[in-house]
SEKOLDO-553541 format. One record per residue (C-alpha): residue in one letter; chain; x, y, z. Coordinates in nm, 3 decimals. Each point is the difference from the previous one (the first is absolute). Example, Ala and Ser with C-alpha at 12.3 -4.5 7.8 and 13.67 -1.06 7.14 Angstrom:
% residues 2
a | A | 1.230 | -0.450 | 0.780 $
s | A | 0.137 | 0.344 | -0.066 $
//
This chain:
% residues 259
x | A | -1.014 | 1.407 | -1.716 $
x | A | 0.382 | -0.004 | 0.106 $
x | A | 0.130 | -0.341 | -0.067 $
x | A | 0.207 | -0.093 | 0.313 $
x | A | 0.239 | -0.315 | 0.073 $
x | A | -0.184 | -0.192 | 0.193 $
x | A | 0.096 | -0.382 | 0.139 $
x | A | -0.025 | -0.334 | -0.235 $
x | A | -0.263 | -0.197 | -0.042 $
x | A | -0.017 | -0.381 | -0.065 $
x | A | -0.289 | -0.036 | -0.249 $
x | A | -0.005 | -0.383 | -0.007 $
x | A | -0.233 | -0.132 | -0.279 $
x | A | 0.012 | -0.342 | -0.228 $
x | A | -0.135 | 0.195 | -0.294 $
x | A | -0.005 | 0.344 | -0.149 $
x | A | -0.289 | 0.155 | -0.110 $
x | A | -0.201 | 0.361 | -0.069 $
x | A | -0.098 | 0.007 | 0.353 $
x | A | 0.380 | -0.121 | 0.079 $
x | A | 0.143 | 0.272 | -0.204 $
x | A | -0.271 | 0.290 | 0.120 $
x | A | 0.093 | -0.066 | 0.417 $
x | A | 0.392 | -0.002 | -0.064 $
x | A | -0.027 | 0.315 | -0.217 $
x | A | -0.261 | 0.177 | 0.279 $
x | A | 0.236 | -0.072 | 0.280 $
x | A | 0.294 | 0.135 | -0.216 $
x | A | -0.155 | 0.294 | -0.066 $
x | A | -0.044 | 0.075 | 0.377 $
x | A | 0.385 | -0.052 | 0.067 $
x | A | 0.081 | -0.354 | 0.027 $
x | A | 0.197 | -0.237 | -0.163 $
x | A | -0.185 | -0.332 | -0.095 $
x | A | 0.203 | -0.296 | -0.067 $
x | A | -0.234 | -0.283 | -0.159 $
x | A | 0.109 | -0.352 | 0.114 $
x | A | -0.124 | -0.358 | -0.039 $
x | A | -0.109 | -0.178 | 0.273 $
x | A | 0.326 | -0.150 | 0.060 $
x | A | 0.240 | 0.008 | 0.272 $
x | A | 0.348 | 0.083 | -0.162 $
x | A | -0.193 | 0.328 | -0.128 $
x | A | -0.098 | 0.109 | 0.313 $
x | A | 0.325 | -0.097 | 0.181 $
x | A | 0.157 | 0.263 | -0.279 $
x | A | -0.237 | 0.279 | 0.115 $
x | A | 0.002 | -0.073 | 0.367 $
x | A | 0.233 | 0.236 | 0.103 $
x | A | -0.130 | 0.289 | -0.192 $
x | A | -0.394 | -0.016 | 0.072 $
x | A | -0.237 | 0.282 | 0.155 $
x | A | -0.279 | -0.255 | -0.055 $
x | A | -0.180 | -0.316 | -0.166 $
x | A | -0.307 | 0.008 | -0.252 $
x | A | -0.118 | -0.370 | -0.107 $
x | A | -0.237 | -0.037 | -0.296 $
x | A | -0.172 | -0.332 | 0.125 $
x | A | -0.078 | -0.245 | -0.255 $
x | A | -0.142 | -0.328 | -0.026 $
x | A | 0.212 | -0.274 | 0.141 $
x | A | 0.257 | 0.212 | 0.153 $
x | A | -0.108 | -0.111 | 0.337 $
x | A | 0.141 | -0.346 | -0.101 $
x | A | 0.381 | 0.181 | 0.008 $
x | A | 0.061 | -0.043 | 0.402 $
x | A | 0.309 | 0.007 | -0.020 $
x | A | 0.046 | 0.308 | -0.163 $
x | A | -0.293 | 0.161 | 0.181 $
x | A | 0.200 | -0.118 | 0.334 $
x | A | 0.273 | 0.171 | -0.088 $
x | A | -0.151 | 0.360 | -0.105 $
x | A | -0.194 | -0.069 | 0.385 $
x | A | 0.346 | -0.025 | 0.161 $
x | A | 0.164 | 0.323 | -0.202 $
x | A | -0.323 | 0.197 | 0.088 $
x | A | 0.026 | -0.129 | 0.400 $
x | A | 0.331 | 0.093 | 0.027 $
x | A | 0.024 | 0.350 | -0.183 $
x | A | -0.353 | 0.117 | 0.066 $
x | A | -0.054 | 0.072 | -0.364 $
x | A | -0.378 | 0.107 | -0.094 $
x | A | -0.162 | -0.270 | -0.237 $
x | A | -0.323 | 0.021 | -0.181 $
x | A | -0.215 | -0.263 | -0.206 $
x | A | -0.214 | 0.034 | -0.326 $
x | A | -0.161 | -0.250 | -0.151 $
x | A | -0.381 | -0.236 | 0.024 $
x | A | -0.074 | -0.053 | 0.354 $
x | A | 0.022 | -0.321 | -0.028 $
x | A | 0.318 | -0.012 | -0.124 $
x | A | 0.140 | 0.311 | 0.271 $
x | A | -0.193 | -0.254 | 0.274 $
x | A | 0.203 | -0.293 | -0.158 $
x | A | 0.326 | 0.205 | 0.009 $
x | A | -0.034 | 0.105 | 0.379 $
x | A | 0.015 | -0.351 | 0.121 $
x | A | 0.388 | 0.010 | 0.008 $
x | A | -0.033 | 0.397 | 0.000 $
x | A | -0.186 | 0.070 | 0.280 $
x | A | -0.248 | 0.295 | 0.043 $
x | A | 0.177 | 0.137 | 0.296 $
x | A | 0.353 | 0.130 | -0.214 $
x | A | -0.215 | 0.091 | -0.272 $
x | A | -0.041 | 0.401 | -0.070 $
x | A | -0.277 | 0.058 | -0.231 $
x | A | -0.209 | -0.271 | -0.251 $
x | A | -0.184 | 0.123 | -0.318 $
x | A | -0.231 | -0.245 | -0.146 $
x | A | -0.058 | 0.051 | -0.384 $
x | A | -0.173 | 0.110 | -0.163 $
x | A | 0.321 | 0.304 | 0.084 $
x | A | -0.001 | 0.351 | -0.107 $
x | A | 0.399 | 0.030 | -0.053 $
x | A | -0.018 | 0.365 | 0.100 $
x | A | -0.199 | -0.073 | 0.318 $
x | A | 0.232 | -0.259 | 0.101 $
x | A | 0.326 | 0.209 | -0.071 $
x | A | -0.148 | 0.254 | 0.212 $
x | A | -0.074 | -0.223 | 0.270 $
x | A | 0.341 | -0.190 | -0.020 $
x | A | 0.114 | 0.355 | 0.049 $
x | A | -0.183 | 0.127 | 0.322 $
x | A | 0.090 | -0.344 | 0.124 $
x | A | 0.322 | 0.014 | -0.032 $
x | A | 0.051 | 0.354 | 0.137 $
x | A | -0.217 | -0.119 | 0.258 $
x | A | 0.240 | -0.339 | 0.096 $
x | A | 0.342 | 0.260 | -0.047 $
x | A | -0.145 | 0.208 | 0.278 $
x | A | -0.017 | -0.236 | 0.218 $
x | A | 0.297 | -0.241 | -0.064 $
x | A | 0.248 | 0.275 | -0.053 $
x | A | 0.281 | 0.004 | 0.275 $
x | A | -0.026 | 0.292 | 0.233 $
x | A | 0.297 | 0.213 | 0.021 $
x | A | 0.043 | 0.318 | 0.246 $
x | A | 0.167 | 0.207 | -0.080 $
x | A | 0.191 | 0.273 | 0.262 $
x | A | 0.159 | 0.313 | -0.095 $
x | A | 0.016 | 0.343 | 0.100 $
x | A | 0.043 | 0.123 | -0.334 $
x | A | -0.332 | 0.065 | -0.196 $
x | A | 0.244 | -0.034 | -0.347 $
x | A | 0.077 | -0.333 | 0.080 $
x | A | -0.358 | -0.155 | 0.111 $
x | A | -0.146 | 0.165 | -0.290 $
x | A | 0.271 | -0.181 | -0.206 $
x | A | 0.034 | -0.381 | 0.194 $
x | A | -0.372 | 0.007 | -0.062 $
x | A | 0.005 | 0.065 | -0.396 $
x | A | 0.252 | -0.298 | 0.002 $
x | A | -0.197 | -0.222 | 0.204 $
x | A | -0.361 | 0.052 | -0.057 $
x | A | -0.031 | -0.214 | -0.298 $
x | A | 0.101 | -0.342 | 0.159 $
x | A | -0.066 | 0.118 | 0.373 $
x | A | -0.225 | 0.186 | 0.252 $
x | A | 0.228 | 0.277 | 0.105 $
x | A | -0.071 | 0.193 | 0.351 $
x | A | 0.164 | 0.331 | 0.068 $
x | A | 0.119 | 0.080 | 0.332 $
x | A | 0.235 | 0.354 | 0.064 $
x | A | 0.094 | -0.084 | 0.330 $
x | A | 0.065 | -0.271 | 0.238 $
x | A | -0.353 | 0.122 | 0.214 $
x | A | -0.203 | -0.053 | -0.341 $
x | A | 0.152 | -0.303 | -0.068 $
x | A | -0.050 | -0.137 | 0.402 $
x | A | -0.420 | 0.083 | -0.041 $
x | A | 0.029 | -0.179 | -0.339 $
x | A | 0.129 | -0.337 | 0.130 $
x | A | -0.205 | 0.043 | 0.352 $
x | A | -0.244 | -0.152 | -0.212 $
x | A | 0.168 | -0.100 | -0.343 $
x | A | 0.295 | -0.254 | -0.059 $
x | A | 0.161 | 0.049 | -0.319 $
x | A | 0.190 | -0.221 | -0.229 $
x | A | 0.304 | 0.236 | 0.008 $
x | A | 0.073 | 0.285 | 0.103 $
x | A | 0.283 | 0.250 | -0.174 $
x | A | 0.136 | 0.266 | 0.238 $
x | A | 0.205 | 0.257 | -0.014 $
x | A | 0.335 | 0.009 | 0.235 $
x | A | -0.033 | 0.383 | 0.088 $
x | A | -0.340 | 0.191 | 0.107 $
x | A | -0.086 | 0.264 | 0.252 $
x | A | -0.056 | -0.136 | 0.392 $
x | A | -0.008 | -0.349 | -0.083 $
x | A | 0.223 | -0.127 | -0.268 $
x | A | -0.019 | -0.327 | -0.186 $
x | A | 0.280 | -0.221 | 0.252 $
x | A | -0.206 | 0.098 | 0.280 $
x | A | -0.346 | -0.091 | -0.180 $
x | A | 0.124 | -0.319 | -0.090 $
x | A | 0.156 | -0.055 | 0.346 $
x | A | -0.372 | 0.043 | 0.136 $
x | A | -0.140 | -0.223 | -0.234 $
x | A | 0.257 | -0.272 | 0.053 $
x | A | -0.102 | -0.044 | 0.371 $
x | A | -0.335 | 0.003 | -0.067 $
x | A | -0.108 | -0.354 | 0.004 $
x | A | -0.287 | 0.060 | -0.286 $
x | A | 0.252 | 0.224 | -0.254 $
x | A | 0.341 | -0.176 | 0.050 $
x | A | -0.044 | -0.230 | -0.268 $
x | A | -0.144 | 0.301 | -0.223 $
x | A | 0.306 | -0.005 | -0.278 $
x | A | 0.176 | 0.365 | -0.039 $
x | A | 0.191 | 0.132 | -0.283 $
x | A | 0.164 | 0.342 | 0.080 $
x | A | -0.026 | 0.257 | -0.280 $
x | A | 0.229 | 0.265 | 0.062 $
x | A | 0.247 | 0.237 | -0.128 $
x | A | 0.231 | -0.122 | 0.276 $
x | A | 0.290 | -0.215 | -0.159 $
x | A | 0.241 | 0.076 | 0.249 $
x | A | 0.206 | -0.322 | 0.166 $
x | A | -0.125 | 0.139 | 0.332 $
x | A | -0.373 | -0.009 | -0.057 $
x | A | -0.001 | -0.281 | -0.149 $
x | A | 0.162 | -0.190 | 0.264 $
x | A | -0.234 | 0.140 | 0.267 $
x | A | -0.335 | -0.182 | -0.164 $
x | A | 0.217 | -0.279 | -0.185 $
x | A | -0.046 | -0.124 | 0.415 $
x | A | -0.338 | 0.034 | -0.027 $
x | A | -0.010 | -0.229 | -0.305 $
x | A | -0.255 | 0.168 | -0.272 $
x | A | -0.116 | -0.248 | -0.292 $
x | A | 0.167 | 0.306 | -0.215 $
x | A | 0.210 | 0.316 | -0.005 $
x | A | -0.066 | 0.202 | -0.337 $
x | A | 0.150 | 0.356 | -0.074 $
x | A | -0.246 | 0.249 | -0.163 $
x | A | 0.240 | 0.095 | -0.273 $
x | A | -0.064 | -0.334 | -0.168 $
x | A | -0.195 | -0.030 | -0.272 $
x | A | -0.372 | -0.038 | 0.038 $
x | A | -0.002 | -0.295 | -0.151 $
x | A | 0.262 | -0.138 | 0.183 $
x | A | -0.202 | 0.056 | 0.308 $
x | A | -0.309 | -0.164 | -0.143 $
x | A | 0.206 | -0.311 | -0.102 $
x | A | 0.182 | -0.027 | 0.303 $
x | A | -0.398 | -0.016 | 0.207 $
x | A | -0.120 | -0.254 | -0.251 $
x | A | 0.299 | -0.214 | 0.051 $
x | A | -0.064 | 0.015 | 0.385 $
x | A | -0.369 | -0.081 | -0.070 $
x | A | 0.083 | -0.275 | -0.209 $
x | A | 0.265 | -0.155 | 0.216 $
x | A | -0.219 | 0.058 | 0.312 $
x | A | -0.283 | -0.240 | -0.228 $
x | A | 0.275 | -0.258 | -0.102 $
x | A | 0.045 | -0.079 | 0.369 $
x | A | -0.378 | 0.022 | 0.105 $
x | A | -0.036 | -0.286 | -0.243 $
x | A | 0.285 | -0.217 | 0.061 $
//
């Protein structure tokens, strides 16, 4: 089995044991990477920033830590992390007092497999990804560049491919993305006039728009800087660049959401 980077994982436990030891080396083997952590909230605080999702190993008497408990409800409420229990019933039943069942993804009461669990960590997380990932559409004429945008972006978000301004007009009759990247110059419709039609349509104008284009001139960029797009990227920037510049928006865009 290919071992592929996936997202962090929180494994929060007040003790380390076989069974400990067995579900952090079964969910490294299927591409994460497991950072064990007490119970305690400076720990998590260093992590926050960095998680995919949140594994607690229940034990006696941790439902007693509110305050800690409080604060991994908050960080879970506010980034939509998945978070799974194991541990006694009782104890998970104890535990969901302050956590409540609603924001939790998956419990496992022991006795655990560790294998069994890993998997099912795994299918829920892909499951949670698919549907918390950002939407992005993506317009472009040229089959090159969809093919590429996408193998930048599928990772982190859903991509949709659109080679024309008609495609992407039947996508959002009944779609609304979370941003949509579009290309300056296509056949028929190009991307100023697409974005001109979306703009004075009351359901689409606040749809943010980064232009992805090849089109650096002072000209074209003037003619859509009036149209105000959350972003104007050129295509001869490094992928990466690209990627960084969409997470930025994403994480700017939640920044304000919460304030």
């Amino acid at each position: 089995m290919e071992n592929v980077q996936k997202e962090q994982i929180l494994f929060i436990t007040d003790i380390t044991n076989f069974l400990v030891e067995s579900i952090k080396g079964k969910l490294e083997h299927l591409g994460y990477r497991v950072v064990v952590s007490k119970l305690n909230i400076e720990e998590i605080r260093r992590c926050k920033g960095l998680l995919g999702a949140i594994l607690i190993h229940v034990q006696e008497n941790m439902a007693v830590k509110t305050k800690e408990l409080t604060f991994l409800k908050d960080i879970v409420l506010e980034n939509a992390y998945p978070i799974f229990l194991t541990g006694n019933m009782d104890d998970v039943n104890a535990v969901e007092k302050t956590l409540p069942p609603n924001i939790i993804t998956g419990e496992f009461y022991r006795p655990v497999d560790a294998g069994e669990l890993s998997e099912k960590v795994n299918v829920f997380i892909d499951e949670h990804r698919g549907k918390n990932k950002k939407k992005v559409l993506v317009v472009d004429d040229s089959g090159t560049t969809l093919r590429n945008v996408k193998n930048w972006l599928e990772q982190k978000y859903q991509v949709i491919l659109a080679n024309s301004a008609t495609m992407a007009l039947k996508y959002l009759t009944l779609n609304k993305p979370d941003l949509i990247l579009l290309d300056y110059e296509m056949p028929v419709c190009d991307g100023k006039q697409l974005m001109e039609m979306l703009r004075a349509d009351e359901d689409y104008s606040k749809v943010p728009i980064f232009f992805l284009t090849g089109k650096n001139d002072r000209e074209s960029i003037a003619q859509v800087t009036v149209l105000r797009p959350a972003g104007y990227l050129l295509k001869t920037l490094p992928p990466a660049q690209i990627v960084k510049a969409i997470d930025d928006f994403f994480e700017k865009q939640k920044g304000e959401h919460v304030v």
